[in-house]
C-alpha positions as CSV (number, residue, x, y, z in Angstrom):
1,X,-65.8,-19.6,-1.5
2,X,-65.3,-19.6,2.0
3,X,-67.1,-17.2,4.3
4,X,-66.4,-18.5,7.7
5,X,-65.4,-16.7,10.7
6,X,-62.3,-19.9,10.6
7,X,-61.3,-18.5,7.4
8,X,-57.7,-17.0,8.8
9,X,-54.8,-17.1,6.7
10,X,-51.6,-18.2,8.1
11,X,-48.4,-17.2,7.2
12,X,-44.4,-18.1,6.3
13,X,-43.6,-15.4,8.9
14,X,-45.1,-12.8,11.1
15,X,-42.4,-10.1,10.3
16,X,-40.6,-10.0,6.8
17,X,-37.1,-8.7,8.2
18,X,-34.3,-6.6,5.8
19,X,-30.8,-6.8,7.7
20,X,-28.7,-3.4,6.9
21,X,-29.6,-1.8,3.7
22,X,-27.8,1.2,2.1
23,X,-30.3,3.9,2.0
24,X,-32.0,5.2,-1.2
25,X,-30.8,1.9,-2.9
26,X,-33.3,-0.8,-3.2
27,X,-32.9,-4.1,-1.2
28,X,-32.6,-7.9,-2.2
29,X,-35.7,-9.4,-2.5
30,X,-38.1,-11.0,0.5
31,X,-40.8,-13.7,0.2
32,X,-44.0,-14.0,2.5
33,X,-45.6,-17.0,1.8
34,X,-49.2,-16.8,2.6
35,X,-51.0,-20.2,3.3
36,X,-54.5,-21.0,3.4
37,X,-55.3,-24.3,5.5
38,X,-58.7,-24.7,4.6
39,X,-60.8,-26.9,2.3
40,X,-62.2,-24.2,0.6
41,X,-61.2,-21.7,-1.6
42,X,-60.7,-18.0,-0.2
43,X,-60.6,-14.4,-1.2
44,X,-58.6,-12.1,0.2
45,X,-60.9,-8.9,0.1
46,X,-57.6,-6.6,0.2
47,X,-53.9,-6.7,0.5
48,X,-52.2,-3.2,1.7
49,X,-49.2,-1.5,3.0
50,X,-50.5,0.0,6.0
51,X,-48.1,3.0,4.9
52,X,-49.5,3.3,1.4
53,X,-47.4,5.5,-0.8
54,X,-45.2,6.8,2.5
55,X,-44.6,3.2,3.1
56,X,-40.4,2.7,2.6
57,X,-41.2,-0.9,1.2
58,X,-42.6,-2.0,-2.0
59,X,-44.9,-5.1,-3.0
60,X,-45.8,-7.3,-5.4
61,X,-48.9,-9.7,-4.8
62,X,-49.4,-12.4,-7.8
63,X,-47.5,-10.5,-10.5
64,X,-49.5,-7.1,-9.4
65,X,-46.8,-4.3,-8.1
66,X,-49.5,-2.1,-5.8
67,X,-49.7,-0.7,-2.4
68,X,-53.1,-2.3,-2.4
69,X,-54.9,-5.0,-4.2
70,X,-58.2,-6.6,-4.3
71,X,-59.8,-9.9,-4.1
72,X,-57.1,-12.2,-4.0
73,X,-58.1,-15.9,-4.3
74,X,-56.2,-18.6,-2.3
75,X,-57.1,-22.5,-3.7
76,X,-58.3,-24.6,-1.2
77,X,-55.1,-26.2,0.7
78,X,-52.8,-23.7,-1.2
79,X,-50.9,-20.9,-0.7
80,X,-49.5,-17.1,-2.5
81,X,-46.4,-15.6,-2.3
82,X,-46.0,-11.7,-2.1
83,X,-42.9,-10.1,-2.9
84,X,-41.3,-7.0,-0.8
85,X,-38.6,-4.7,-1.5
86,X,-37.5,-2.0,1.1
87,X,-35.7,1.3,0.3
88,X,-34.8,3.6,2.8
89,X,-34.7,7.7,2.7
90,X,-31.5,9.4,3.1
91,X,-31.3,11.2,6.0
92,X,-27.8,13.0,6.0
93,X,-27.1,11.3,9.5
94,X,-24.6,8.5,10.8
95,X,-26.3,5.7,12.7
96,X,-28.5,2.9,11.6
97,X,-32.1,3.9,10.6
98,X,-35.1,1.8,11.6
99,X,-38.1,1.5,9.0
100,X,-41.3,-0.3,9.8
101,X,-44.6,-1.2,8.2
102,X,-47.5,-3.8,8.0
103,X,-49.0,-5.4,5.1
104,X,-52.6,-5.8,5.9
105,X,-55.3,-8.8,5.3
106,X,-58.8,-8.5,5.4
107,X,-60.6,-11.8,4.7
108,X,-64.6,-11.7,5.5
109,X,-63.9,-8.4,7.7
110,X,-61.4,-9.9,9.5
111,X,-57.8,-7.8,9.6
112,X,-54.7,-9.7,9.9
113,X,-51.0,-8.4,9.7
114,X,-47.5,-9.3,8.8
115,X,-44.8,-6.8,10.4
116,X,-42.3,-5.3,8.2
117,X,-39.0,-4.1,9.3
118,X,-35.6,-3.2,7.8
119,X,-32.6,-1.6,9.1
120,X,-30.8,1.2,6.8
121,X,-27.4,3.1,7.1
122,X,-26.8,6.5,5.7
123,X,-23.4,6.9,3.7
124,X,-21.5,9.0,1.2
125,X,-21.7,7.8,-2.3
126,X,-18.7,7.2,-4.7
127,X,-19.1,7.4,-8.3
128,X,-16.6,7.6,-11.3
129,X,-15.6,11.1,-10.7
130,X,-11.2,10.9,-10.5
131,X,-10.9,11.9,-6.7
132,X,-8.6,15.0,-6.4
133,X,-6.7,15.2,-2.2
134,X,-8.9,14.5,0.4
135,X,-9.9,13.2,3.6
136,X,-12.7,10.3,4.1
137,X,-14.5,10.3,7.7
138,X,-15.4,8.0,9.6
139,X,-19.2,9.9,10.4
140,X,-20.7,8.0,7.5
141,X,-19.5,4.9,5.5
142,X,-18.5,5.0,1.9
143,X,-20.2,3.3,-0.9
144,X,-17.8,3.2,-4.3
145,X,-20.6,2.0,-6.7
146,X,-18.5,2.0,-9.5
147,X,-14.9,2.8,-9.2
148,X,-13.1,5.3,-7.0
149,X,-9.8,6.4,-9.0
150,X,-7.1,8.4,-6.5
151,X,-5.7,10.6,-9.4
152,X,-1.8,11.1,-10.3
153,X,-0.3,13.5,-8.0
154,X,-3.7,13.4,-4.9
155,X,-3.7,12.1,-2.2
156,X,-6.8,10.1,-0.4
157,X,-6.3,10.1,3.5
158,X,-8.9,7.7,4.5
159,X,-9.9,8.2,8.6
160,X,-9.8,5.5,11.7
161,X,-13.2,3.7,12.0
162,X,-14.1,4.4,8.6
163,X,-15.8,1.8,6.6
164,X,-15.7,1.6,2.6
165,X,-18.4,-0.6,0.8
166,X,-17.8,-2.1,-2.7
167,X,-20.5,-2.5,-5.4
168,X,-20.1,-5.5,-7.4
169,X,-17.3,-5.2,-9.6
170,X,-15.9,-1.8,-8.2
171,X,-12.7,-0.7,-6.6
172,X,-10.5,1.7,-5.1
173,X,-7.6,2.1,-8.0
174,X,-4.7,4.6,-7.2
175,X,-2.4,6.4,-9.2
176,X,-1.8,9.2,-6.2
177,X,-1.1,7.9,-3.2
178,X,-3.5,6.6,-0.1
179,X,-2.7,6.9,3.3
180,X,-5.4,4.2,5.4
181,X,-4.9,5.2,9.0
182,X,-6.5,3.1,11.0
183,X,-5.8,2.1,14.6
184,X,-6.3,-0.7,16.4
185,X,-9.4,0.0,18.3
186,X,-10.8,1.7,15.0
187,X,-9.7,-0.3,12.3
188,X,-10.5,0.6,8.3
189,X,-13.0,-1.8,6.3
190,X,-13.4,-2.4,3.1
191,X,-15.8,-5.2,2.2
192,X,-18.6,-6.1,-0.2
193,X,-22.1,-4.2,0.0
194,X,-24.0,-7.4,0.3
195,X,-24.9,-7.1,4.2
196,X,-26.6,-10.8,4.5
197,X,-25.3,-13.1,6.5
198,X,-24.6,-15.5,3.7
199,X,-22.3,-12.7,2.0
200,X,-19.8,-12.5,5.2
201,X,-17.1,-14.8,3.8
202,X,-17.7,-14.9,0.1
203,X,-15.2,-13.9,-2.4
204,X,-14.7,-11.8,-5.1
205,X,-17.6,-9.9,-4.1
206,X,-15.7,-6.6,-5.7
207,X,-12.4,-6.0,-7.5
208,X,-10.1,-4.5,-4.8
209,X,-7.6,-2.3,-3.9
210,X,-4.7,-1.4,-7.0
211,X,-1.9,0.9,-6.4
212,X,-0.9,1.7,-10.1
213,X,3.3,1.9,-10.8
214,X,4.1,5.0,-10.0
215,X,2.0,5.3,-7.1
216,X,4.1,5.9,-4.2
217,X,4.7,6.5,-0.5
218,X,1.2,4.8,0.7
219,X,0.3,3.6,3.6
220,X,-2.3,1.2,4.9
221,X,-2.6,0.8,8.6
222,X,-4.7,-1.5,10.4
223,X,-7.2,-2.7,7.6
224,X,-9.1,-5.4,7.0
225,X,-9.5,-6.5,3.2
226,X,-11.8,-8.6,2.6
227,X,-14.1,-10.7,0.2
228,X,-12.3,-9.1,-3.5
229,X,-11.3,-10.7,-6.2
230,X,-7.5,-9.4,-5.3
231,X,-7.2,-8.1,-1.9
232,X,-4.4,-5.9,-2.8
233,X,-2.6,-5.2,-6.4
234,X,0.6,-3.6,-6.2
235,X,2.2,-2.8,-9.5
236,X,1.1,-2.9,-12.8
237,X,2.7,-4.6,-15.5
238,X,2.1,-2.3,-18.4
239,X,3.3,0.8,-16.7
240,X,6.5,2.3,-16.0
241,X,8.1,2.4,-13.0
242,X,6.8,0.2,-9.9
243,X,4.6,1.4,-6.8
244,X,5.1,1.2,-3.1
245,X,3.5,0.6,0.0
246,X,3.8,0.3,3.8
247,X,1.6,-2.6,5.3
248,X,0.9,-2.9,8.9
249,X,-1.3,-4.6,11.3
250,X,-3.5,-5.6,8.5
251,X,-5.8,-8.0,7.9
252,X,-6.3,-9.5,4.3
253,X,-8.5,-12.2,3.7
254,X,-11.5,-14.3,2.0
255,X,-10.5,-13.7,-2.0
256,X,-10.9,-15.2,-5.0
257,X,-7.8,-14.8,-7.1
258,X,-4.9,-13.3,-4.8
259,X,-4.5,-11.7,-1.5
260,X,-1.4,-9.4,-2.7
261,X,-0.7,-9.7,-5.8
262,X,2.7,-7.4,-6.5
263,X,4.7,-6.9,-9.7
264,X,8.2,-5.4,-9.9
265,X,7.2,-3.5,-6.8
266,X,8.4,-2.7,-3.6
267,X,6.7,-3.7,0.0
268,X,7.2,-2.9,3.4
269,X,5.1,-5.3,5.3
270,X,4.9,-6.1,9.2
271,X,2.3,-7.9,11.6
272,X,0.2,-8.9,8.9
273,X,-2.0,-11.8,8.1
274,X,-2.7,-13.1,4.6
275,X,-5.3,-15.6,4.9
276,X,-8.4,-17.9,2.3
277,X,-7.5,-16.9,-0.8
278,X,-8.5,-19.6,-4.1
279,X,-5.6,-19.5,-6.1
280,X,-2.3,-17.2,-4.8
281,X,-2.3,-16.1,-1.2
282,X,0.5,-13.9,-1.6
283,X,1.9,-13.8,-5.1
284,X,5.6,-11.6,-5.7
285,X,6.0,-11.5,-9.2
286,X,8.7,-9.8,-12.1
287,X,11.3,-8.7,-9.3
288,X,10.9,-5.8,-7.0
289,X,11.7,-5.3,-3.0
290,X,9.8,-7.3,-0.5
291,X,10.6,-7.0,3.1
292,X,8.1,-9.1,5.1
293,X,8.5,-9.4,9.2
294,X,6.6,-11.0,11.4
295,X,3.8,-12.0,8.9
296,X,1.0,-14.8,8.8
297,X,0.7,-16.2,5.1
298,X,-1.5,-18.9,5.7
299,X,-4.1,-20.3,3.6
300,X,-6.9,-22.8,4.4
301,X,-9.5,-22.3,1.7
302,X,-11.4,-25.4,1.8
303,X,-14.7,-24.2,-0.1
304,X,-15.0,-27.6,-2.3
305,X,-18.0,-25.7,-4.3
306,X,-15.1,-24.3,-6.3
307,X,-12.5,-26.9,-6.6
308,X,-9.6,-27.9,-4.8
309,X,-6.7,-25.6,-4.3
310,X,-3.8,-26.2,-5.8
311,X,-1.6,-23.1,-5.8
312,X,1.0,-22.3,-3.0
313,X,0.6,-20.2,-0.4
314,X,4.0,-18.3,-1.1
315,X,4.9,-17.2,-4.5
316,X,8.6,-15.7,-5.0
317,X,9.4,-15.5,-8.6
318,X,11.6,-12.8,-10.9
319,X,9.3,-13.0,-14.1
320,X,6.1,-13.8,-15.4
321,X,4.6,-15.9,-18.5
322,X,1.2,-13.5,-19.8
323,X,-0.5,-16.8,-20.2
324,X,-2.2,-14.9,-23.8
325,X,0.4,-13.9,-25.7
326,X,2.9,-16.7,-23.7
327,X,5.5,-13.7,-23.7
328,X,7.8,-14.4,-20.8
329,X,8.8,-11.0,-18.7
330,X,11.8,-11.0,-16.7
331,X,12.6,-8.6,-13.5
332,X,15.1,-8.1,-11.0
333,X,14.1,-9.6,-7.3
334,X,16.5,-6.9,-5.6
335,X,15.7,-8.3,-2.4
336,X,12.9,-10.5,-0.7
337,X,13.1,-11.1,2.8
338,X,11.1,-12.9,4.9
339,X,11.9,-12.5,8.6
340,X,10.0,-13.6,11.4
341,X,7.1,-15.6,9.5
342,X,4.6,-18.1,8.9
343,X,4.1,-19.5,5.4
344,X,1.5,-22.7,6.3
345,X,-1.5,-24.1,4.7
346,X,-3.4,-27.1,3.7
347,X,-1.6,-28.1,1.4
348,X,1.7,-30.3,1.4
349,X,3.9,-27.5,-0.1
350,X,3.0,-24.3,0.5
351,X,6.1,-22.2,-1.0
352,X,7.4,-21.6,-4.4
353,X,10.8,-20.0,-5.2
354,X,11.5,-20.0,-8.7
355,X,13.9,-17.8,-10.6
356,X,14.8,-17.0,-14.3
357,X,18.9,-16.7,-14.7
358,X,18.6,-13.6,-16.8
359,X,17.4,-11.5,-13.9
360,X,18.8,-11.1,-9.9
361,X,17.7,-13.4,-7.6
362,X,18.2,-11.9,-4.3
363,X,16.3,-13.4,-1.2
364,X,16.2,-14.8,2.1
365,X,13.7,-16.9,4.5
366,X,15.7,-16.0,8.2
367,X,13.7,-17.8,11.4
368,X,10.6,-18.9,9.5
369,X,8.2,-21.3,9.8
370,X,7.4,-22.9,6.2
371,X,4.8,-25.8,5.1
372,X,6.8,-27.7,2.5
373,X,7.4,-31.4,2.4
374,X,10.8,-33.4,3.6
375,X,11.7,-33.6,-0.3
376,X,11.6,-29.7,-1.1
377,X,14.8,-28.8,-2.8
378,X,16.7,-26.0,-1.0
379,X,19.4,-25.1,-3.9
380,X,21.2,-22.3,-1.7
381,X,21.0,-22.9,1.9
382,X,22.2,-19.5,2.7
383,X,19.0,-18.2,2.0
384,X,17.1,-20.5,4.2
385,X,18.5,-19.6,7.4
386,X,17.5,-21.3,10.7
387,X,14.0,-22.1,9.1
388,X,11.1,-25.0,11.1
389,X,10.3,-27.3,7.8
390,X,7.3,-29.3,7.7
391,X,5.6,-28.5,11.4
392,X,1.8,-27.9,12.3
393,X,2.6,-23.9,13.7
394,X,-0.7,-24.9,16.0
395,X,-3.0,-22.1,15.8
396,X,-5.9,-21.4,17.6
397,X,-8.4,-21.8,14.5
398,X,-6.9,-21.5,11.4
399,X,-10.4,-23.1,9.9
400,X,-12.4,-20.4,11.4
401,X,-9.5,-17.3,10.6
402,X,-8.0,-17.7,14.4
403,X,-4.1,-17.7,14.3
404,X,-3.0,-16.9,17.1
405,X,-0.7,-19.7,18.5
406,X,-1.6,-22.2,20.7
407,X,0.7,-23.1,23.7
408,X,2.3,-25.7,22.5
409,X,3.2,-24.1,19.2
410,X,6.8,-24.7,18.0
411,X,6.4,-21.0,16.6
412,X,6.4,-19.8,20.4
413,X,9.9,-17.5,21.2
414,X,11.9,-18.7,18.4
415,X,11.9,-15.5,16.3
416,X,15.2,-13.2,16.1
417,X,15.1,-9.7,17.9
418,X,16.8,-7.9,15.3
419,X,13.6,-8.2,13.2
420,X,11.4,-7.4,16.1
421,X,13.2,-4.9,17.3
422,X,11.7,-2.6,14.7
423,X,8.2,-3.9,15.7
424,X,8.0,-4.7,19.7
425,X,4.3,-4.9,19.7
426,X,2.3,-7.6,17.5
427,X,-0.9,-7.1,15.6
428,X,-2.7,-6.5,19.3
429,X,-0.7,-4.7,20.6
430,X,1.0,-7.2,22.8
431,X,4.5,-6.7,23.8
432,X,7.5,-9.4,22.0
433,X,10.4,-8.6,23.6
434,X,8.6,-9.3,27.6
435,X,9.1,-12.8,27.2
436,X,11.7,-15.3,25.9
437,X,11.4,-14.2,22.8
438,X,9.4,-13.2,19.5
439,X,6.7,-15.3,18.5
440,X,6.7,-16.1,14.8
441,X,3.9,-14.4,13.1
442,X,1.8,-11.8,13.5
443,X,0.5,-12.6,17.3
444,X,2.6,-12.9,20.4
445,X,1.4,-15.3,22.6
446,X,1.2,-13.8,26.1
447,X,1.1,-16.7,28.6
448,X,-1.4,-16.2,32.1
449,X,1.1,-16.1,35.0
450,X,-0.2,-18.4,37.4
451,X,-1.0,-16.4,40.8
452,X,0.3,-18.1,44.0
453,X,-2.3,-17.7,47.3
454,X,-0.6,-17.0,50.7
């Protein structure tokens, strides 16, 4: 065994770091690899937490789960791992919390140390309990661990700025109604409660938001949805009746199965942007009445880890096949209109119309632009009115979730006024109707005036 003053160990890291945790809920799992360079064997006379049992972090050295452990032994030329694990005290305060600690070496009286540090946020915890009329804050995020159900005849008013976390397969499912009022400098998020970087974009991280039929008058204003199985559900098949909601300035993206996905419904939707979604971007199912204006659907999922895409962007259809039982429901589409749009994608055809004969079949694409190829059959012209087939709608970065329109895009002024009329500023605020016209879309392009010197 070595006893030599050149004994030192070296390590993977000098600080093992925790990105935001949720306090009093334990953290993913970090490993310091601890590396001895020598030819001969050592032992490490002690391995603590400098904080001992106050210390907010946990670990595990060798298959031993201690705040301190004795005479370690590192092989000649070899190296240890040691787990750690953080959790983080509740405080009852908004604001990040800071936590730090050591874990201590001592080889042949010499101390070495490896910083700890993780970085927690307070919040208010959601558990199964039906939620009766209330208001959520924006002081403290939410965390819905397993489900948060809005109850027939409540009401859930959720504030500007606030942000709602998702455990892993939880939602927010409403049979009441919910009114999401952000704003556009305080938006509302809901997202995944995985924090790491590598958890930013991925999908179906947590079930979603599902507005039960019957659920009516909600509201959801500047949100951003993202990283769910289904963004948004609106309707459900095996219930009376349908549900409704007004969309604005919202952002739903990065899912798994469907960004909307509505059945025999009815939607009010404007400056919104649909966007990376597996299978069906926007999927409008069984009938219902679906009034979309100046709204991105575009869809750019290129994750070849999970296969291919090869659904549309757009779905428009008045029934739906339960793939089980192969039952085939039927529905009236009262009326579907598209006005103002963007339906685009990587794919050659990015649009799907198709009707059943035994139910109505009421709807319209007016000044859109649509990704579908030159041999798309348009039965009825009449409701493809004035629509841009088959043209790149150049946006910024539709790879990187950027689409606003580039300068040269065709989309640029060629919208109608009486479906921006309603809506004369776009999903940042900027003015349509100072220009030429409305932009297609969600964004208005605002060209720089070039100043003239005297």
């Amino acid at each position: 065994m070595s006893s030599s003053s050149d004994a030192i160990l070296h390590f993977s890291s000098d600080t093992v770091t925790f990105d935001t945790l949720f306090t009093s809920i334990g953290s993913p799992t970090r490993n310091l690899r601890v590396i001895n360079r020598t030819n001969e064997n050592v032992i490490i006379s002690s391995v603590r937490l400098a904080g001992g049992k106050q210390s907010g972090f946990r670990i595990n050295v060798n298959g031993e789960a201690a705040n301190e452990t004795y005479n370690v032994q590192i092989p000649a030329q070899d190296s240890i791992f040691i787990f750690v694990e953080a959790t983080l005290g509740k405080t009852g305060k908004n604001g990040p919390l800071i936590n730090e600690d050591s874990i201590i070496f001592r080889v042949n009286n010499i101390e070495q140390k490896v910083r700890l540090m993780a970085w927690g946020q307070d919040f208010v915890m959601i558990k199964s309990d039906p939620i009766k009329t209330s208001v959520w804050h924006n002081d403290r995020p939410y965390l819905v661990y397993n489900e948060a159900l809005v109850d027939s005849g409540q009401t859930l008013i959720i504030e500007a700025g606030t942000t709602v976390y998702f455990h892993k397969n939880s939602g927010l499912k409403v049979k009441g109604t919910l009114k999401v009022m952000g704003t556009f400098e305080e938006p509302v998020e809901f997202k995944g409660d995985r924090l790491e970087p590598a958890y930013s974009d991925l999908p179906d991280q947590w079930n979603g938001i599902l507005l039960y039929s019957g659920s009516h008058n909600n509201k959801i204003n500047y949100a951003k949805i993202k990283n769910a199985n289904i963004g948004l559900q609106v309707g459900t098949i095996e219930h009376v009746g349908y549900a409704s909601v007004e969309l604005s300035n919202t952002r739903i993206e990065n899912m798994s199965w469907s960004g909307i996905w509505a059945m025999k419904s009815k939607i009010l939707a404007y400056n919104c942007i649909i966007s990376n979604v597996r299978y069906y971007n926007t999927a409008l199912l069984l009938g219902g009445d679906y009034q979309f204006y100046h709204t991105t659907f575009a869809n750019y999922y290129n994750k070849l880890s999970t296969g291919m895409r090869t659904t549309e962007t757009l779905v428009v259809s008045n029934y739906l096949v339960d793939n089980k039982s192969g039952l085939r429901y039927v529905g009236d589409m009262k009326e579907a209109i598209f006005g103002n749009c963007i339906i685009t994608g990587n794919r050659v055809n990015e649009l799907l119309v198709s009707m059943d004969k035994q139910g109505g079949s009421n709807y319209l694409f007016d000044r859109c632009l649509i990704q579908v190829s030159d041999t798309f059959k348009i039965a009825e012209k009449s409701r493809f009115v004035d629509v841009i087939r088959n043209v790149n709608p150049r946006f910024k970065s539709p790879y990187k979730g950027n689409f606003e329109l580039d300068t040269l895009s065709i989309a640029k002024d060629f919208g109608k006024a009486i479906y921006s009329k309603p809506y004369p500023v776009d999903i940042k605020e900027d003015s349509r109707i100072s220009d030429e016209g409305p932009d297609l879309g969600a964004f208005e392009r605002i060209e720089k005036k070039n100043s003239t010197k005297k």
